[in-house]
C-alpha positions in Angstrom: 58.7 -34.4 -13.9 59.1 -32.3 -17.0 56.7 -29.0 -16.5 57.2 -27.5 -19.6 54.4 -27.6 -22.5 55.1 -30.1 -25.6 55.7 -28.3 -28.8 53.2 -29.3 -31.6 54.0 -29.4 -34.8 51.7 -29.8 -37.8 53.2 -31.9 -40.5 52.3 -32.4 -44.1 53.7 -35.6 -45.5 52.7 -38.3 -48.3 55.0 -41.1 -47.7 54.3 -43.2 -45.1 57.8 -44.2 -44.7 59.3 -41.2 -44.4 56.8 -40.7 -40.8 57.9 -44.1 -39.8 61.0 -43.3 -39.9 60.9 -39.8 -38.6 58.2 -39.6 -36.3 59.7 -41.7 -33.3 62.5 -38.8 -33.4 60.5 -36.1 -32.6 58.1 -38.2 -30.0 61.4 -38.8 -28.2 61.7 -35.3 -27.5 58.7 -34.5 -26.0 57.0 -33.4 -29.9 53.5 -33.8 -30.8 53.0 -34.1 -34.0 49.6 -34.1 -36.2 50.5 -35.7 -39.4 48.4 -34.9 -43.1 49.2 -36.2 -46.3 47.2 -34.0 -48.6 47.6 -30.2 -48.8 43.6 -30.0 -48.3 43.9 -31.5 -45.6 47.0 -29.0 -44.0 45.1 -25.9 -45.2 41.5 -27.2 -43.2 43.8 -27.5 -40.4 45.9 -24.4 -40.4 42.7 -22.5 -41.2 40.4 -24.5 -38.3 40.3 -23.5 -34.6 43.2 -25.9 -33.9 46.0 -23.9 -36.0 46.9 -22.2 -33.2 48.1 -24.8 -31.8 50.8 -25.4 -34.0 54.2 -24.3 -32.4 55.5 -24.9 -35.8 54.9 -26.5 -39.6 56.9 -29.4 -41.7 56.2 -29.0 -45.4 56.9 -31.8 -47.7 57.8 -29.7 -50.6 56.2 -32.6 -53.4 52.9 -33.9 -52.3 50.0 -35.7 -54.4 47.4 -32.9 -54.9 49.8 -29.8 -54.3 53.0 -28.5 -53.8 54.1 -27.9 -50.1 55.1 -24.3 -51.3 51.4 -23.6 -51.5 51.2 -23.6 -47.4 54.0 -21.3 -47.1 52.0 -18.0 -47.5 49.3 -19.3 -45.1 51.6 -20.4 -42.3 54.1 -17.4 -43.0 51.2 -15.1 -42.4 50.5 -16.3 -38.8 54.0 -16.3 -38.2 54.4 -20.0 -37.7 58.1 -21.3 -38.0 58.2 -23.7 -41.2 60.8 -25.8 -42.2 60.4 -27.5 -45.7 61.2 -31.1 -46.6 62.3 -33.3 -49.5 63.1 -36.0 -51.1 64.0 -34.3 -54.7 67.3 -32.3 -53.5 
């Protein structure tokens, strides 16, 4: 039996597919993950008593009512690892 602590990882995503798809990945190796599709909804939880929970942060870079970008300084200042995502490379 595994004895070491699953990572958690707070991820801001809009498209529904692109979890599908993704999400089984990271469950496979041993990752929690907290998904939110608005950037409201990343900064209540980066800012509530869970966000030190989060071993690290996926930002979709082009979201509905933001721009992932926005999270960076917030998640930067607690010294959470971020990695940013898109589709628009």
């Amino acid at each position: 039996m595994n004895s070491m602590a699953k990572t958690n990882i707070l991820w801001l995503e809009d498209d529904p597919s692109v979890v599908d798809s993704m999400r089984p990945l990271l469950v496979d190796h041993d990752v929690s993950v907290d998904v939110v599709t608005s950037s409201a909804s990343a900064q209540q939880k980066l800012s509530g008593s869970s966000a030190g929970s989060y071993d690290a942060v996926l930002l979709d870079m082009r979201i509905s009512d933001g721009d992932g970008l926005d999270l960076l300084e917030i998640t930067t200042a607690r010294g959470i690892p971020t990695a940013i995502l898109t589709g628009y490379a």
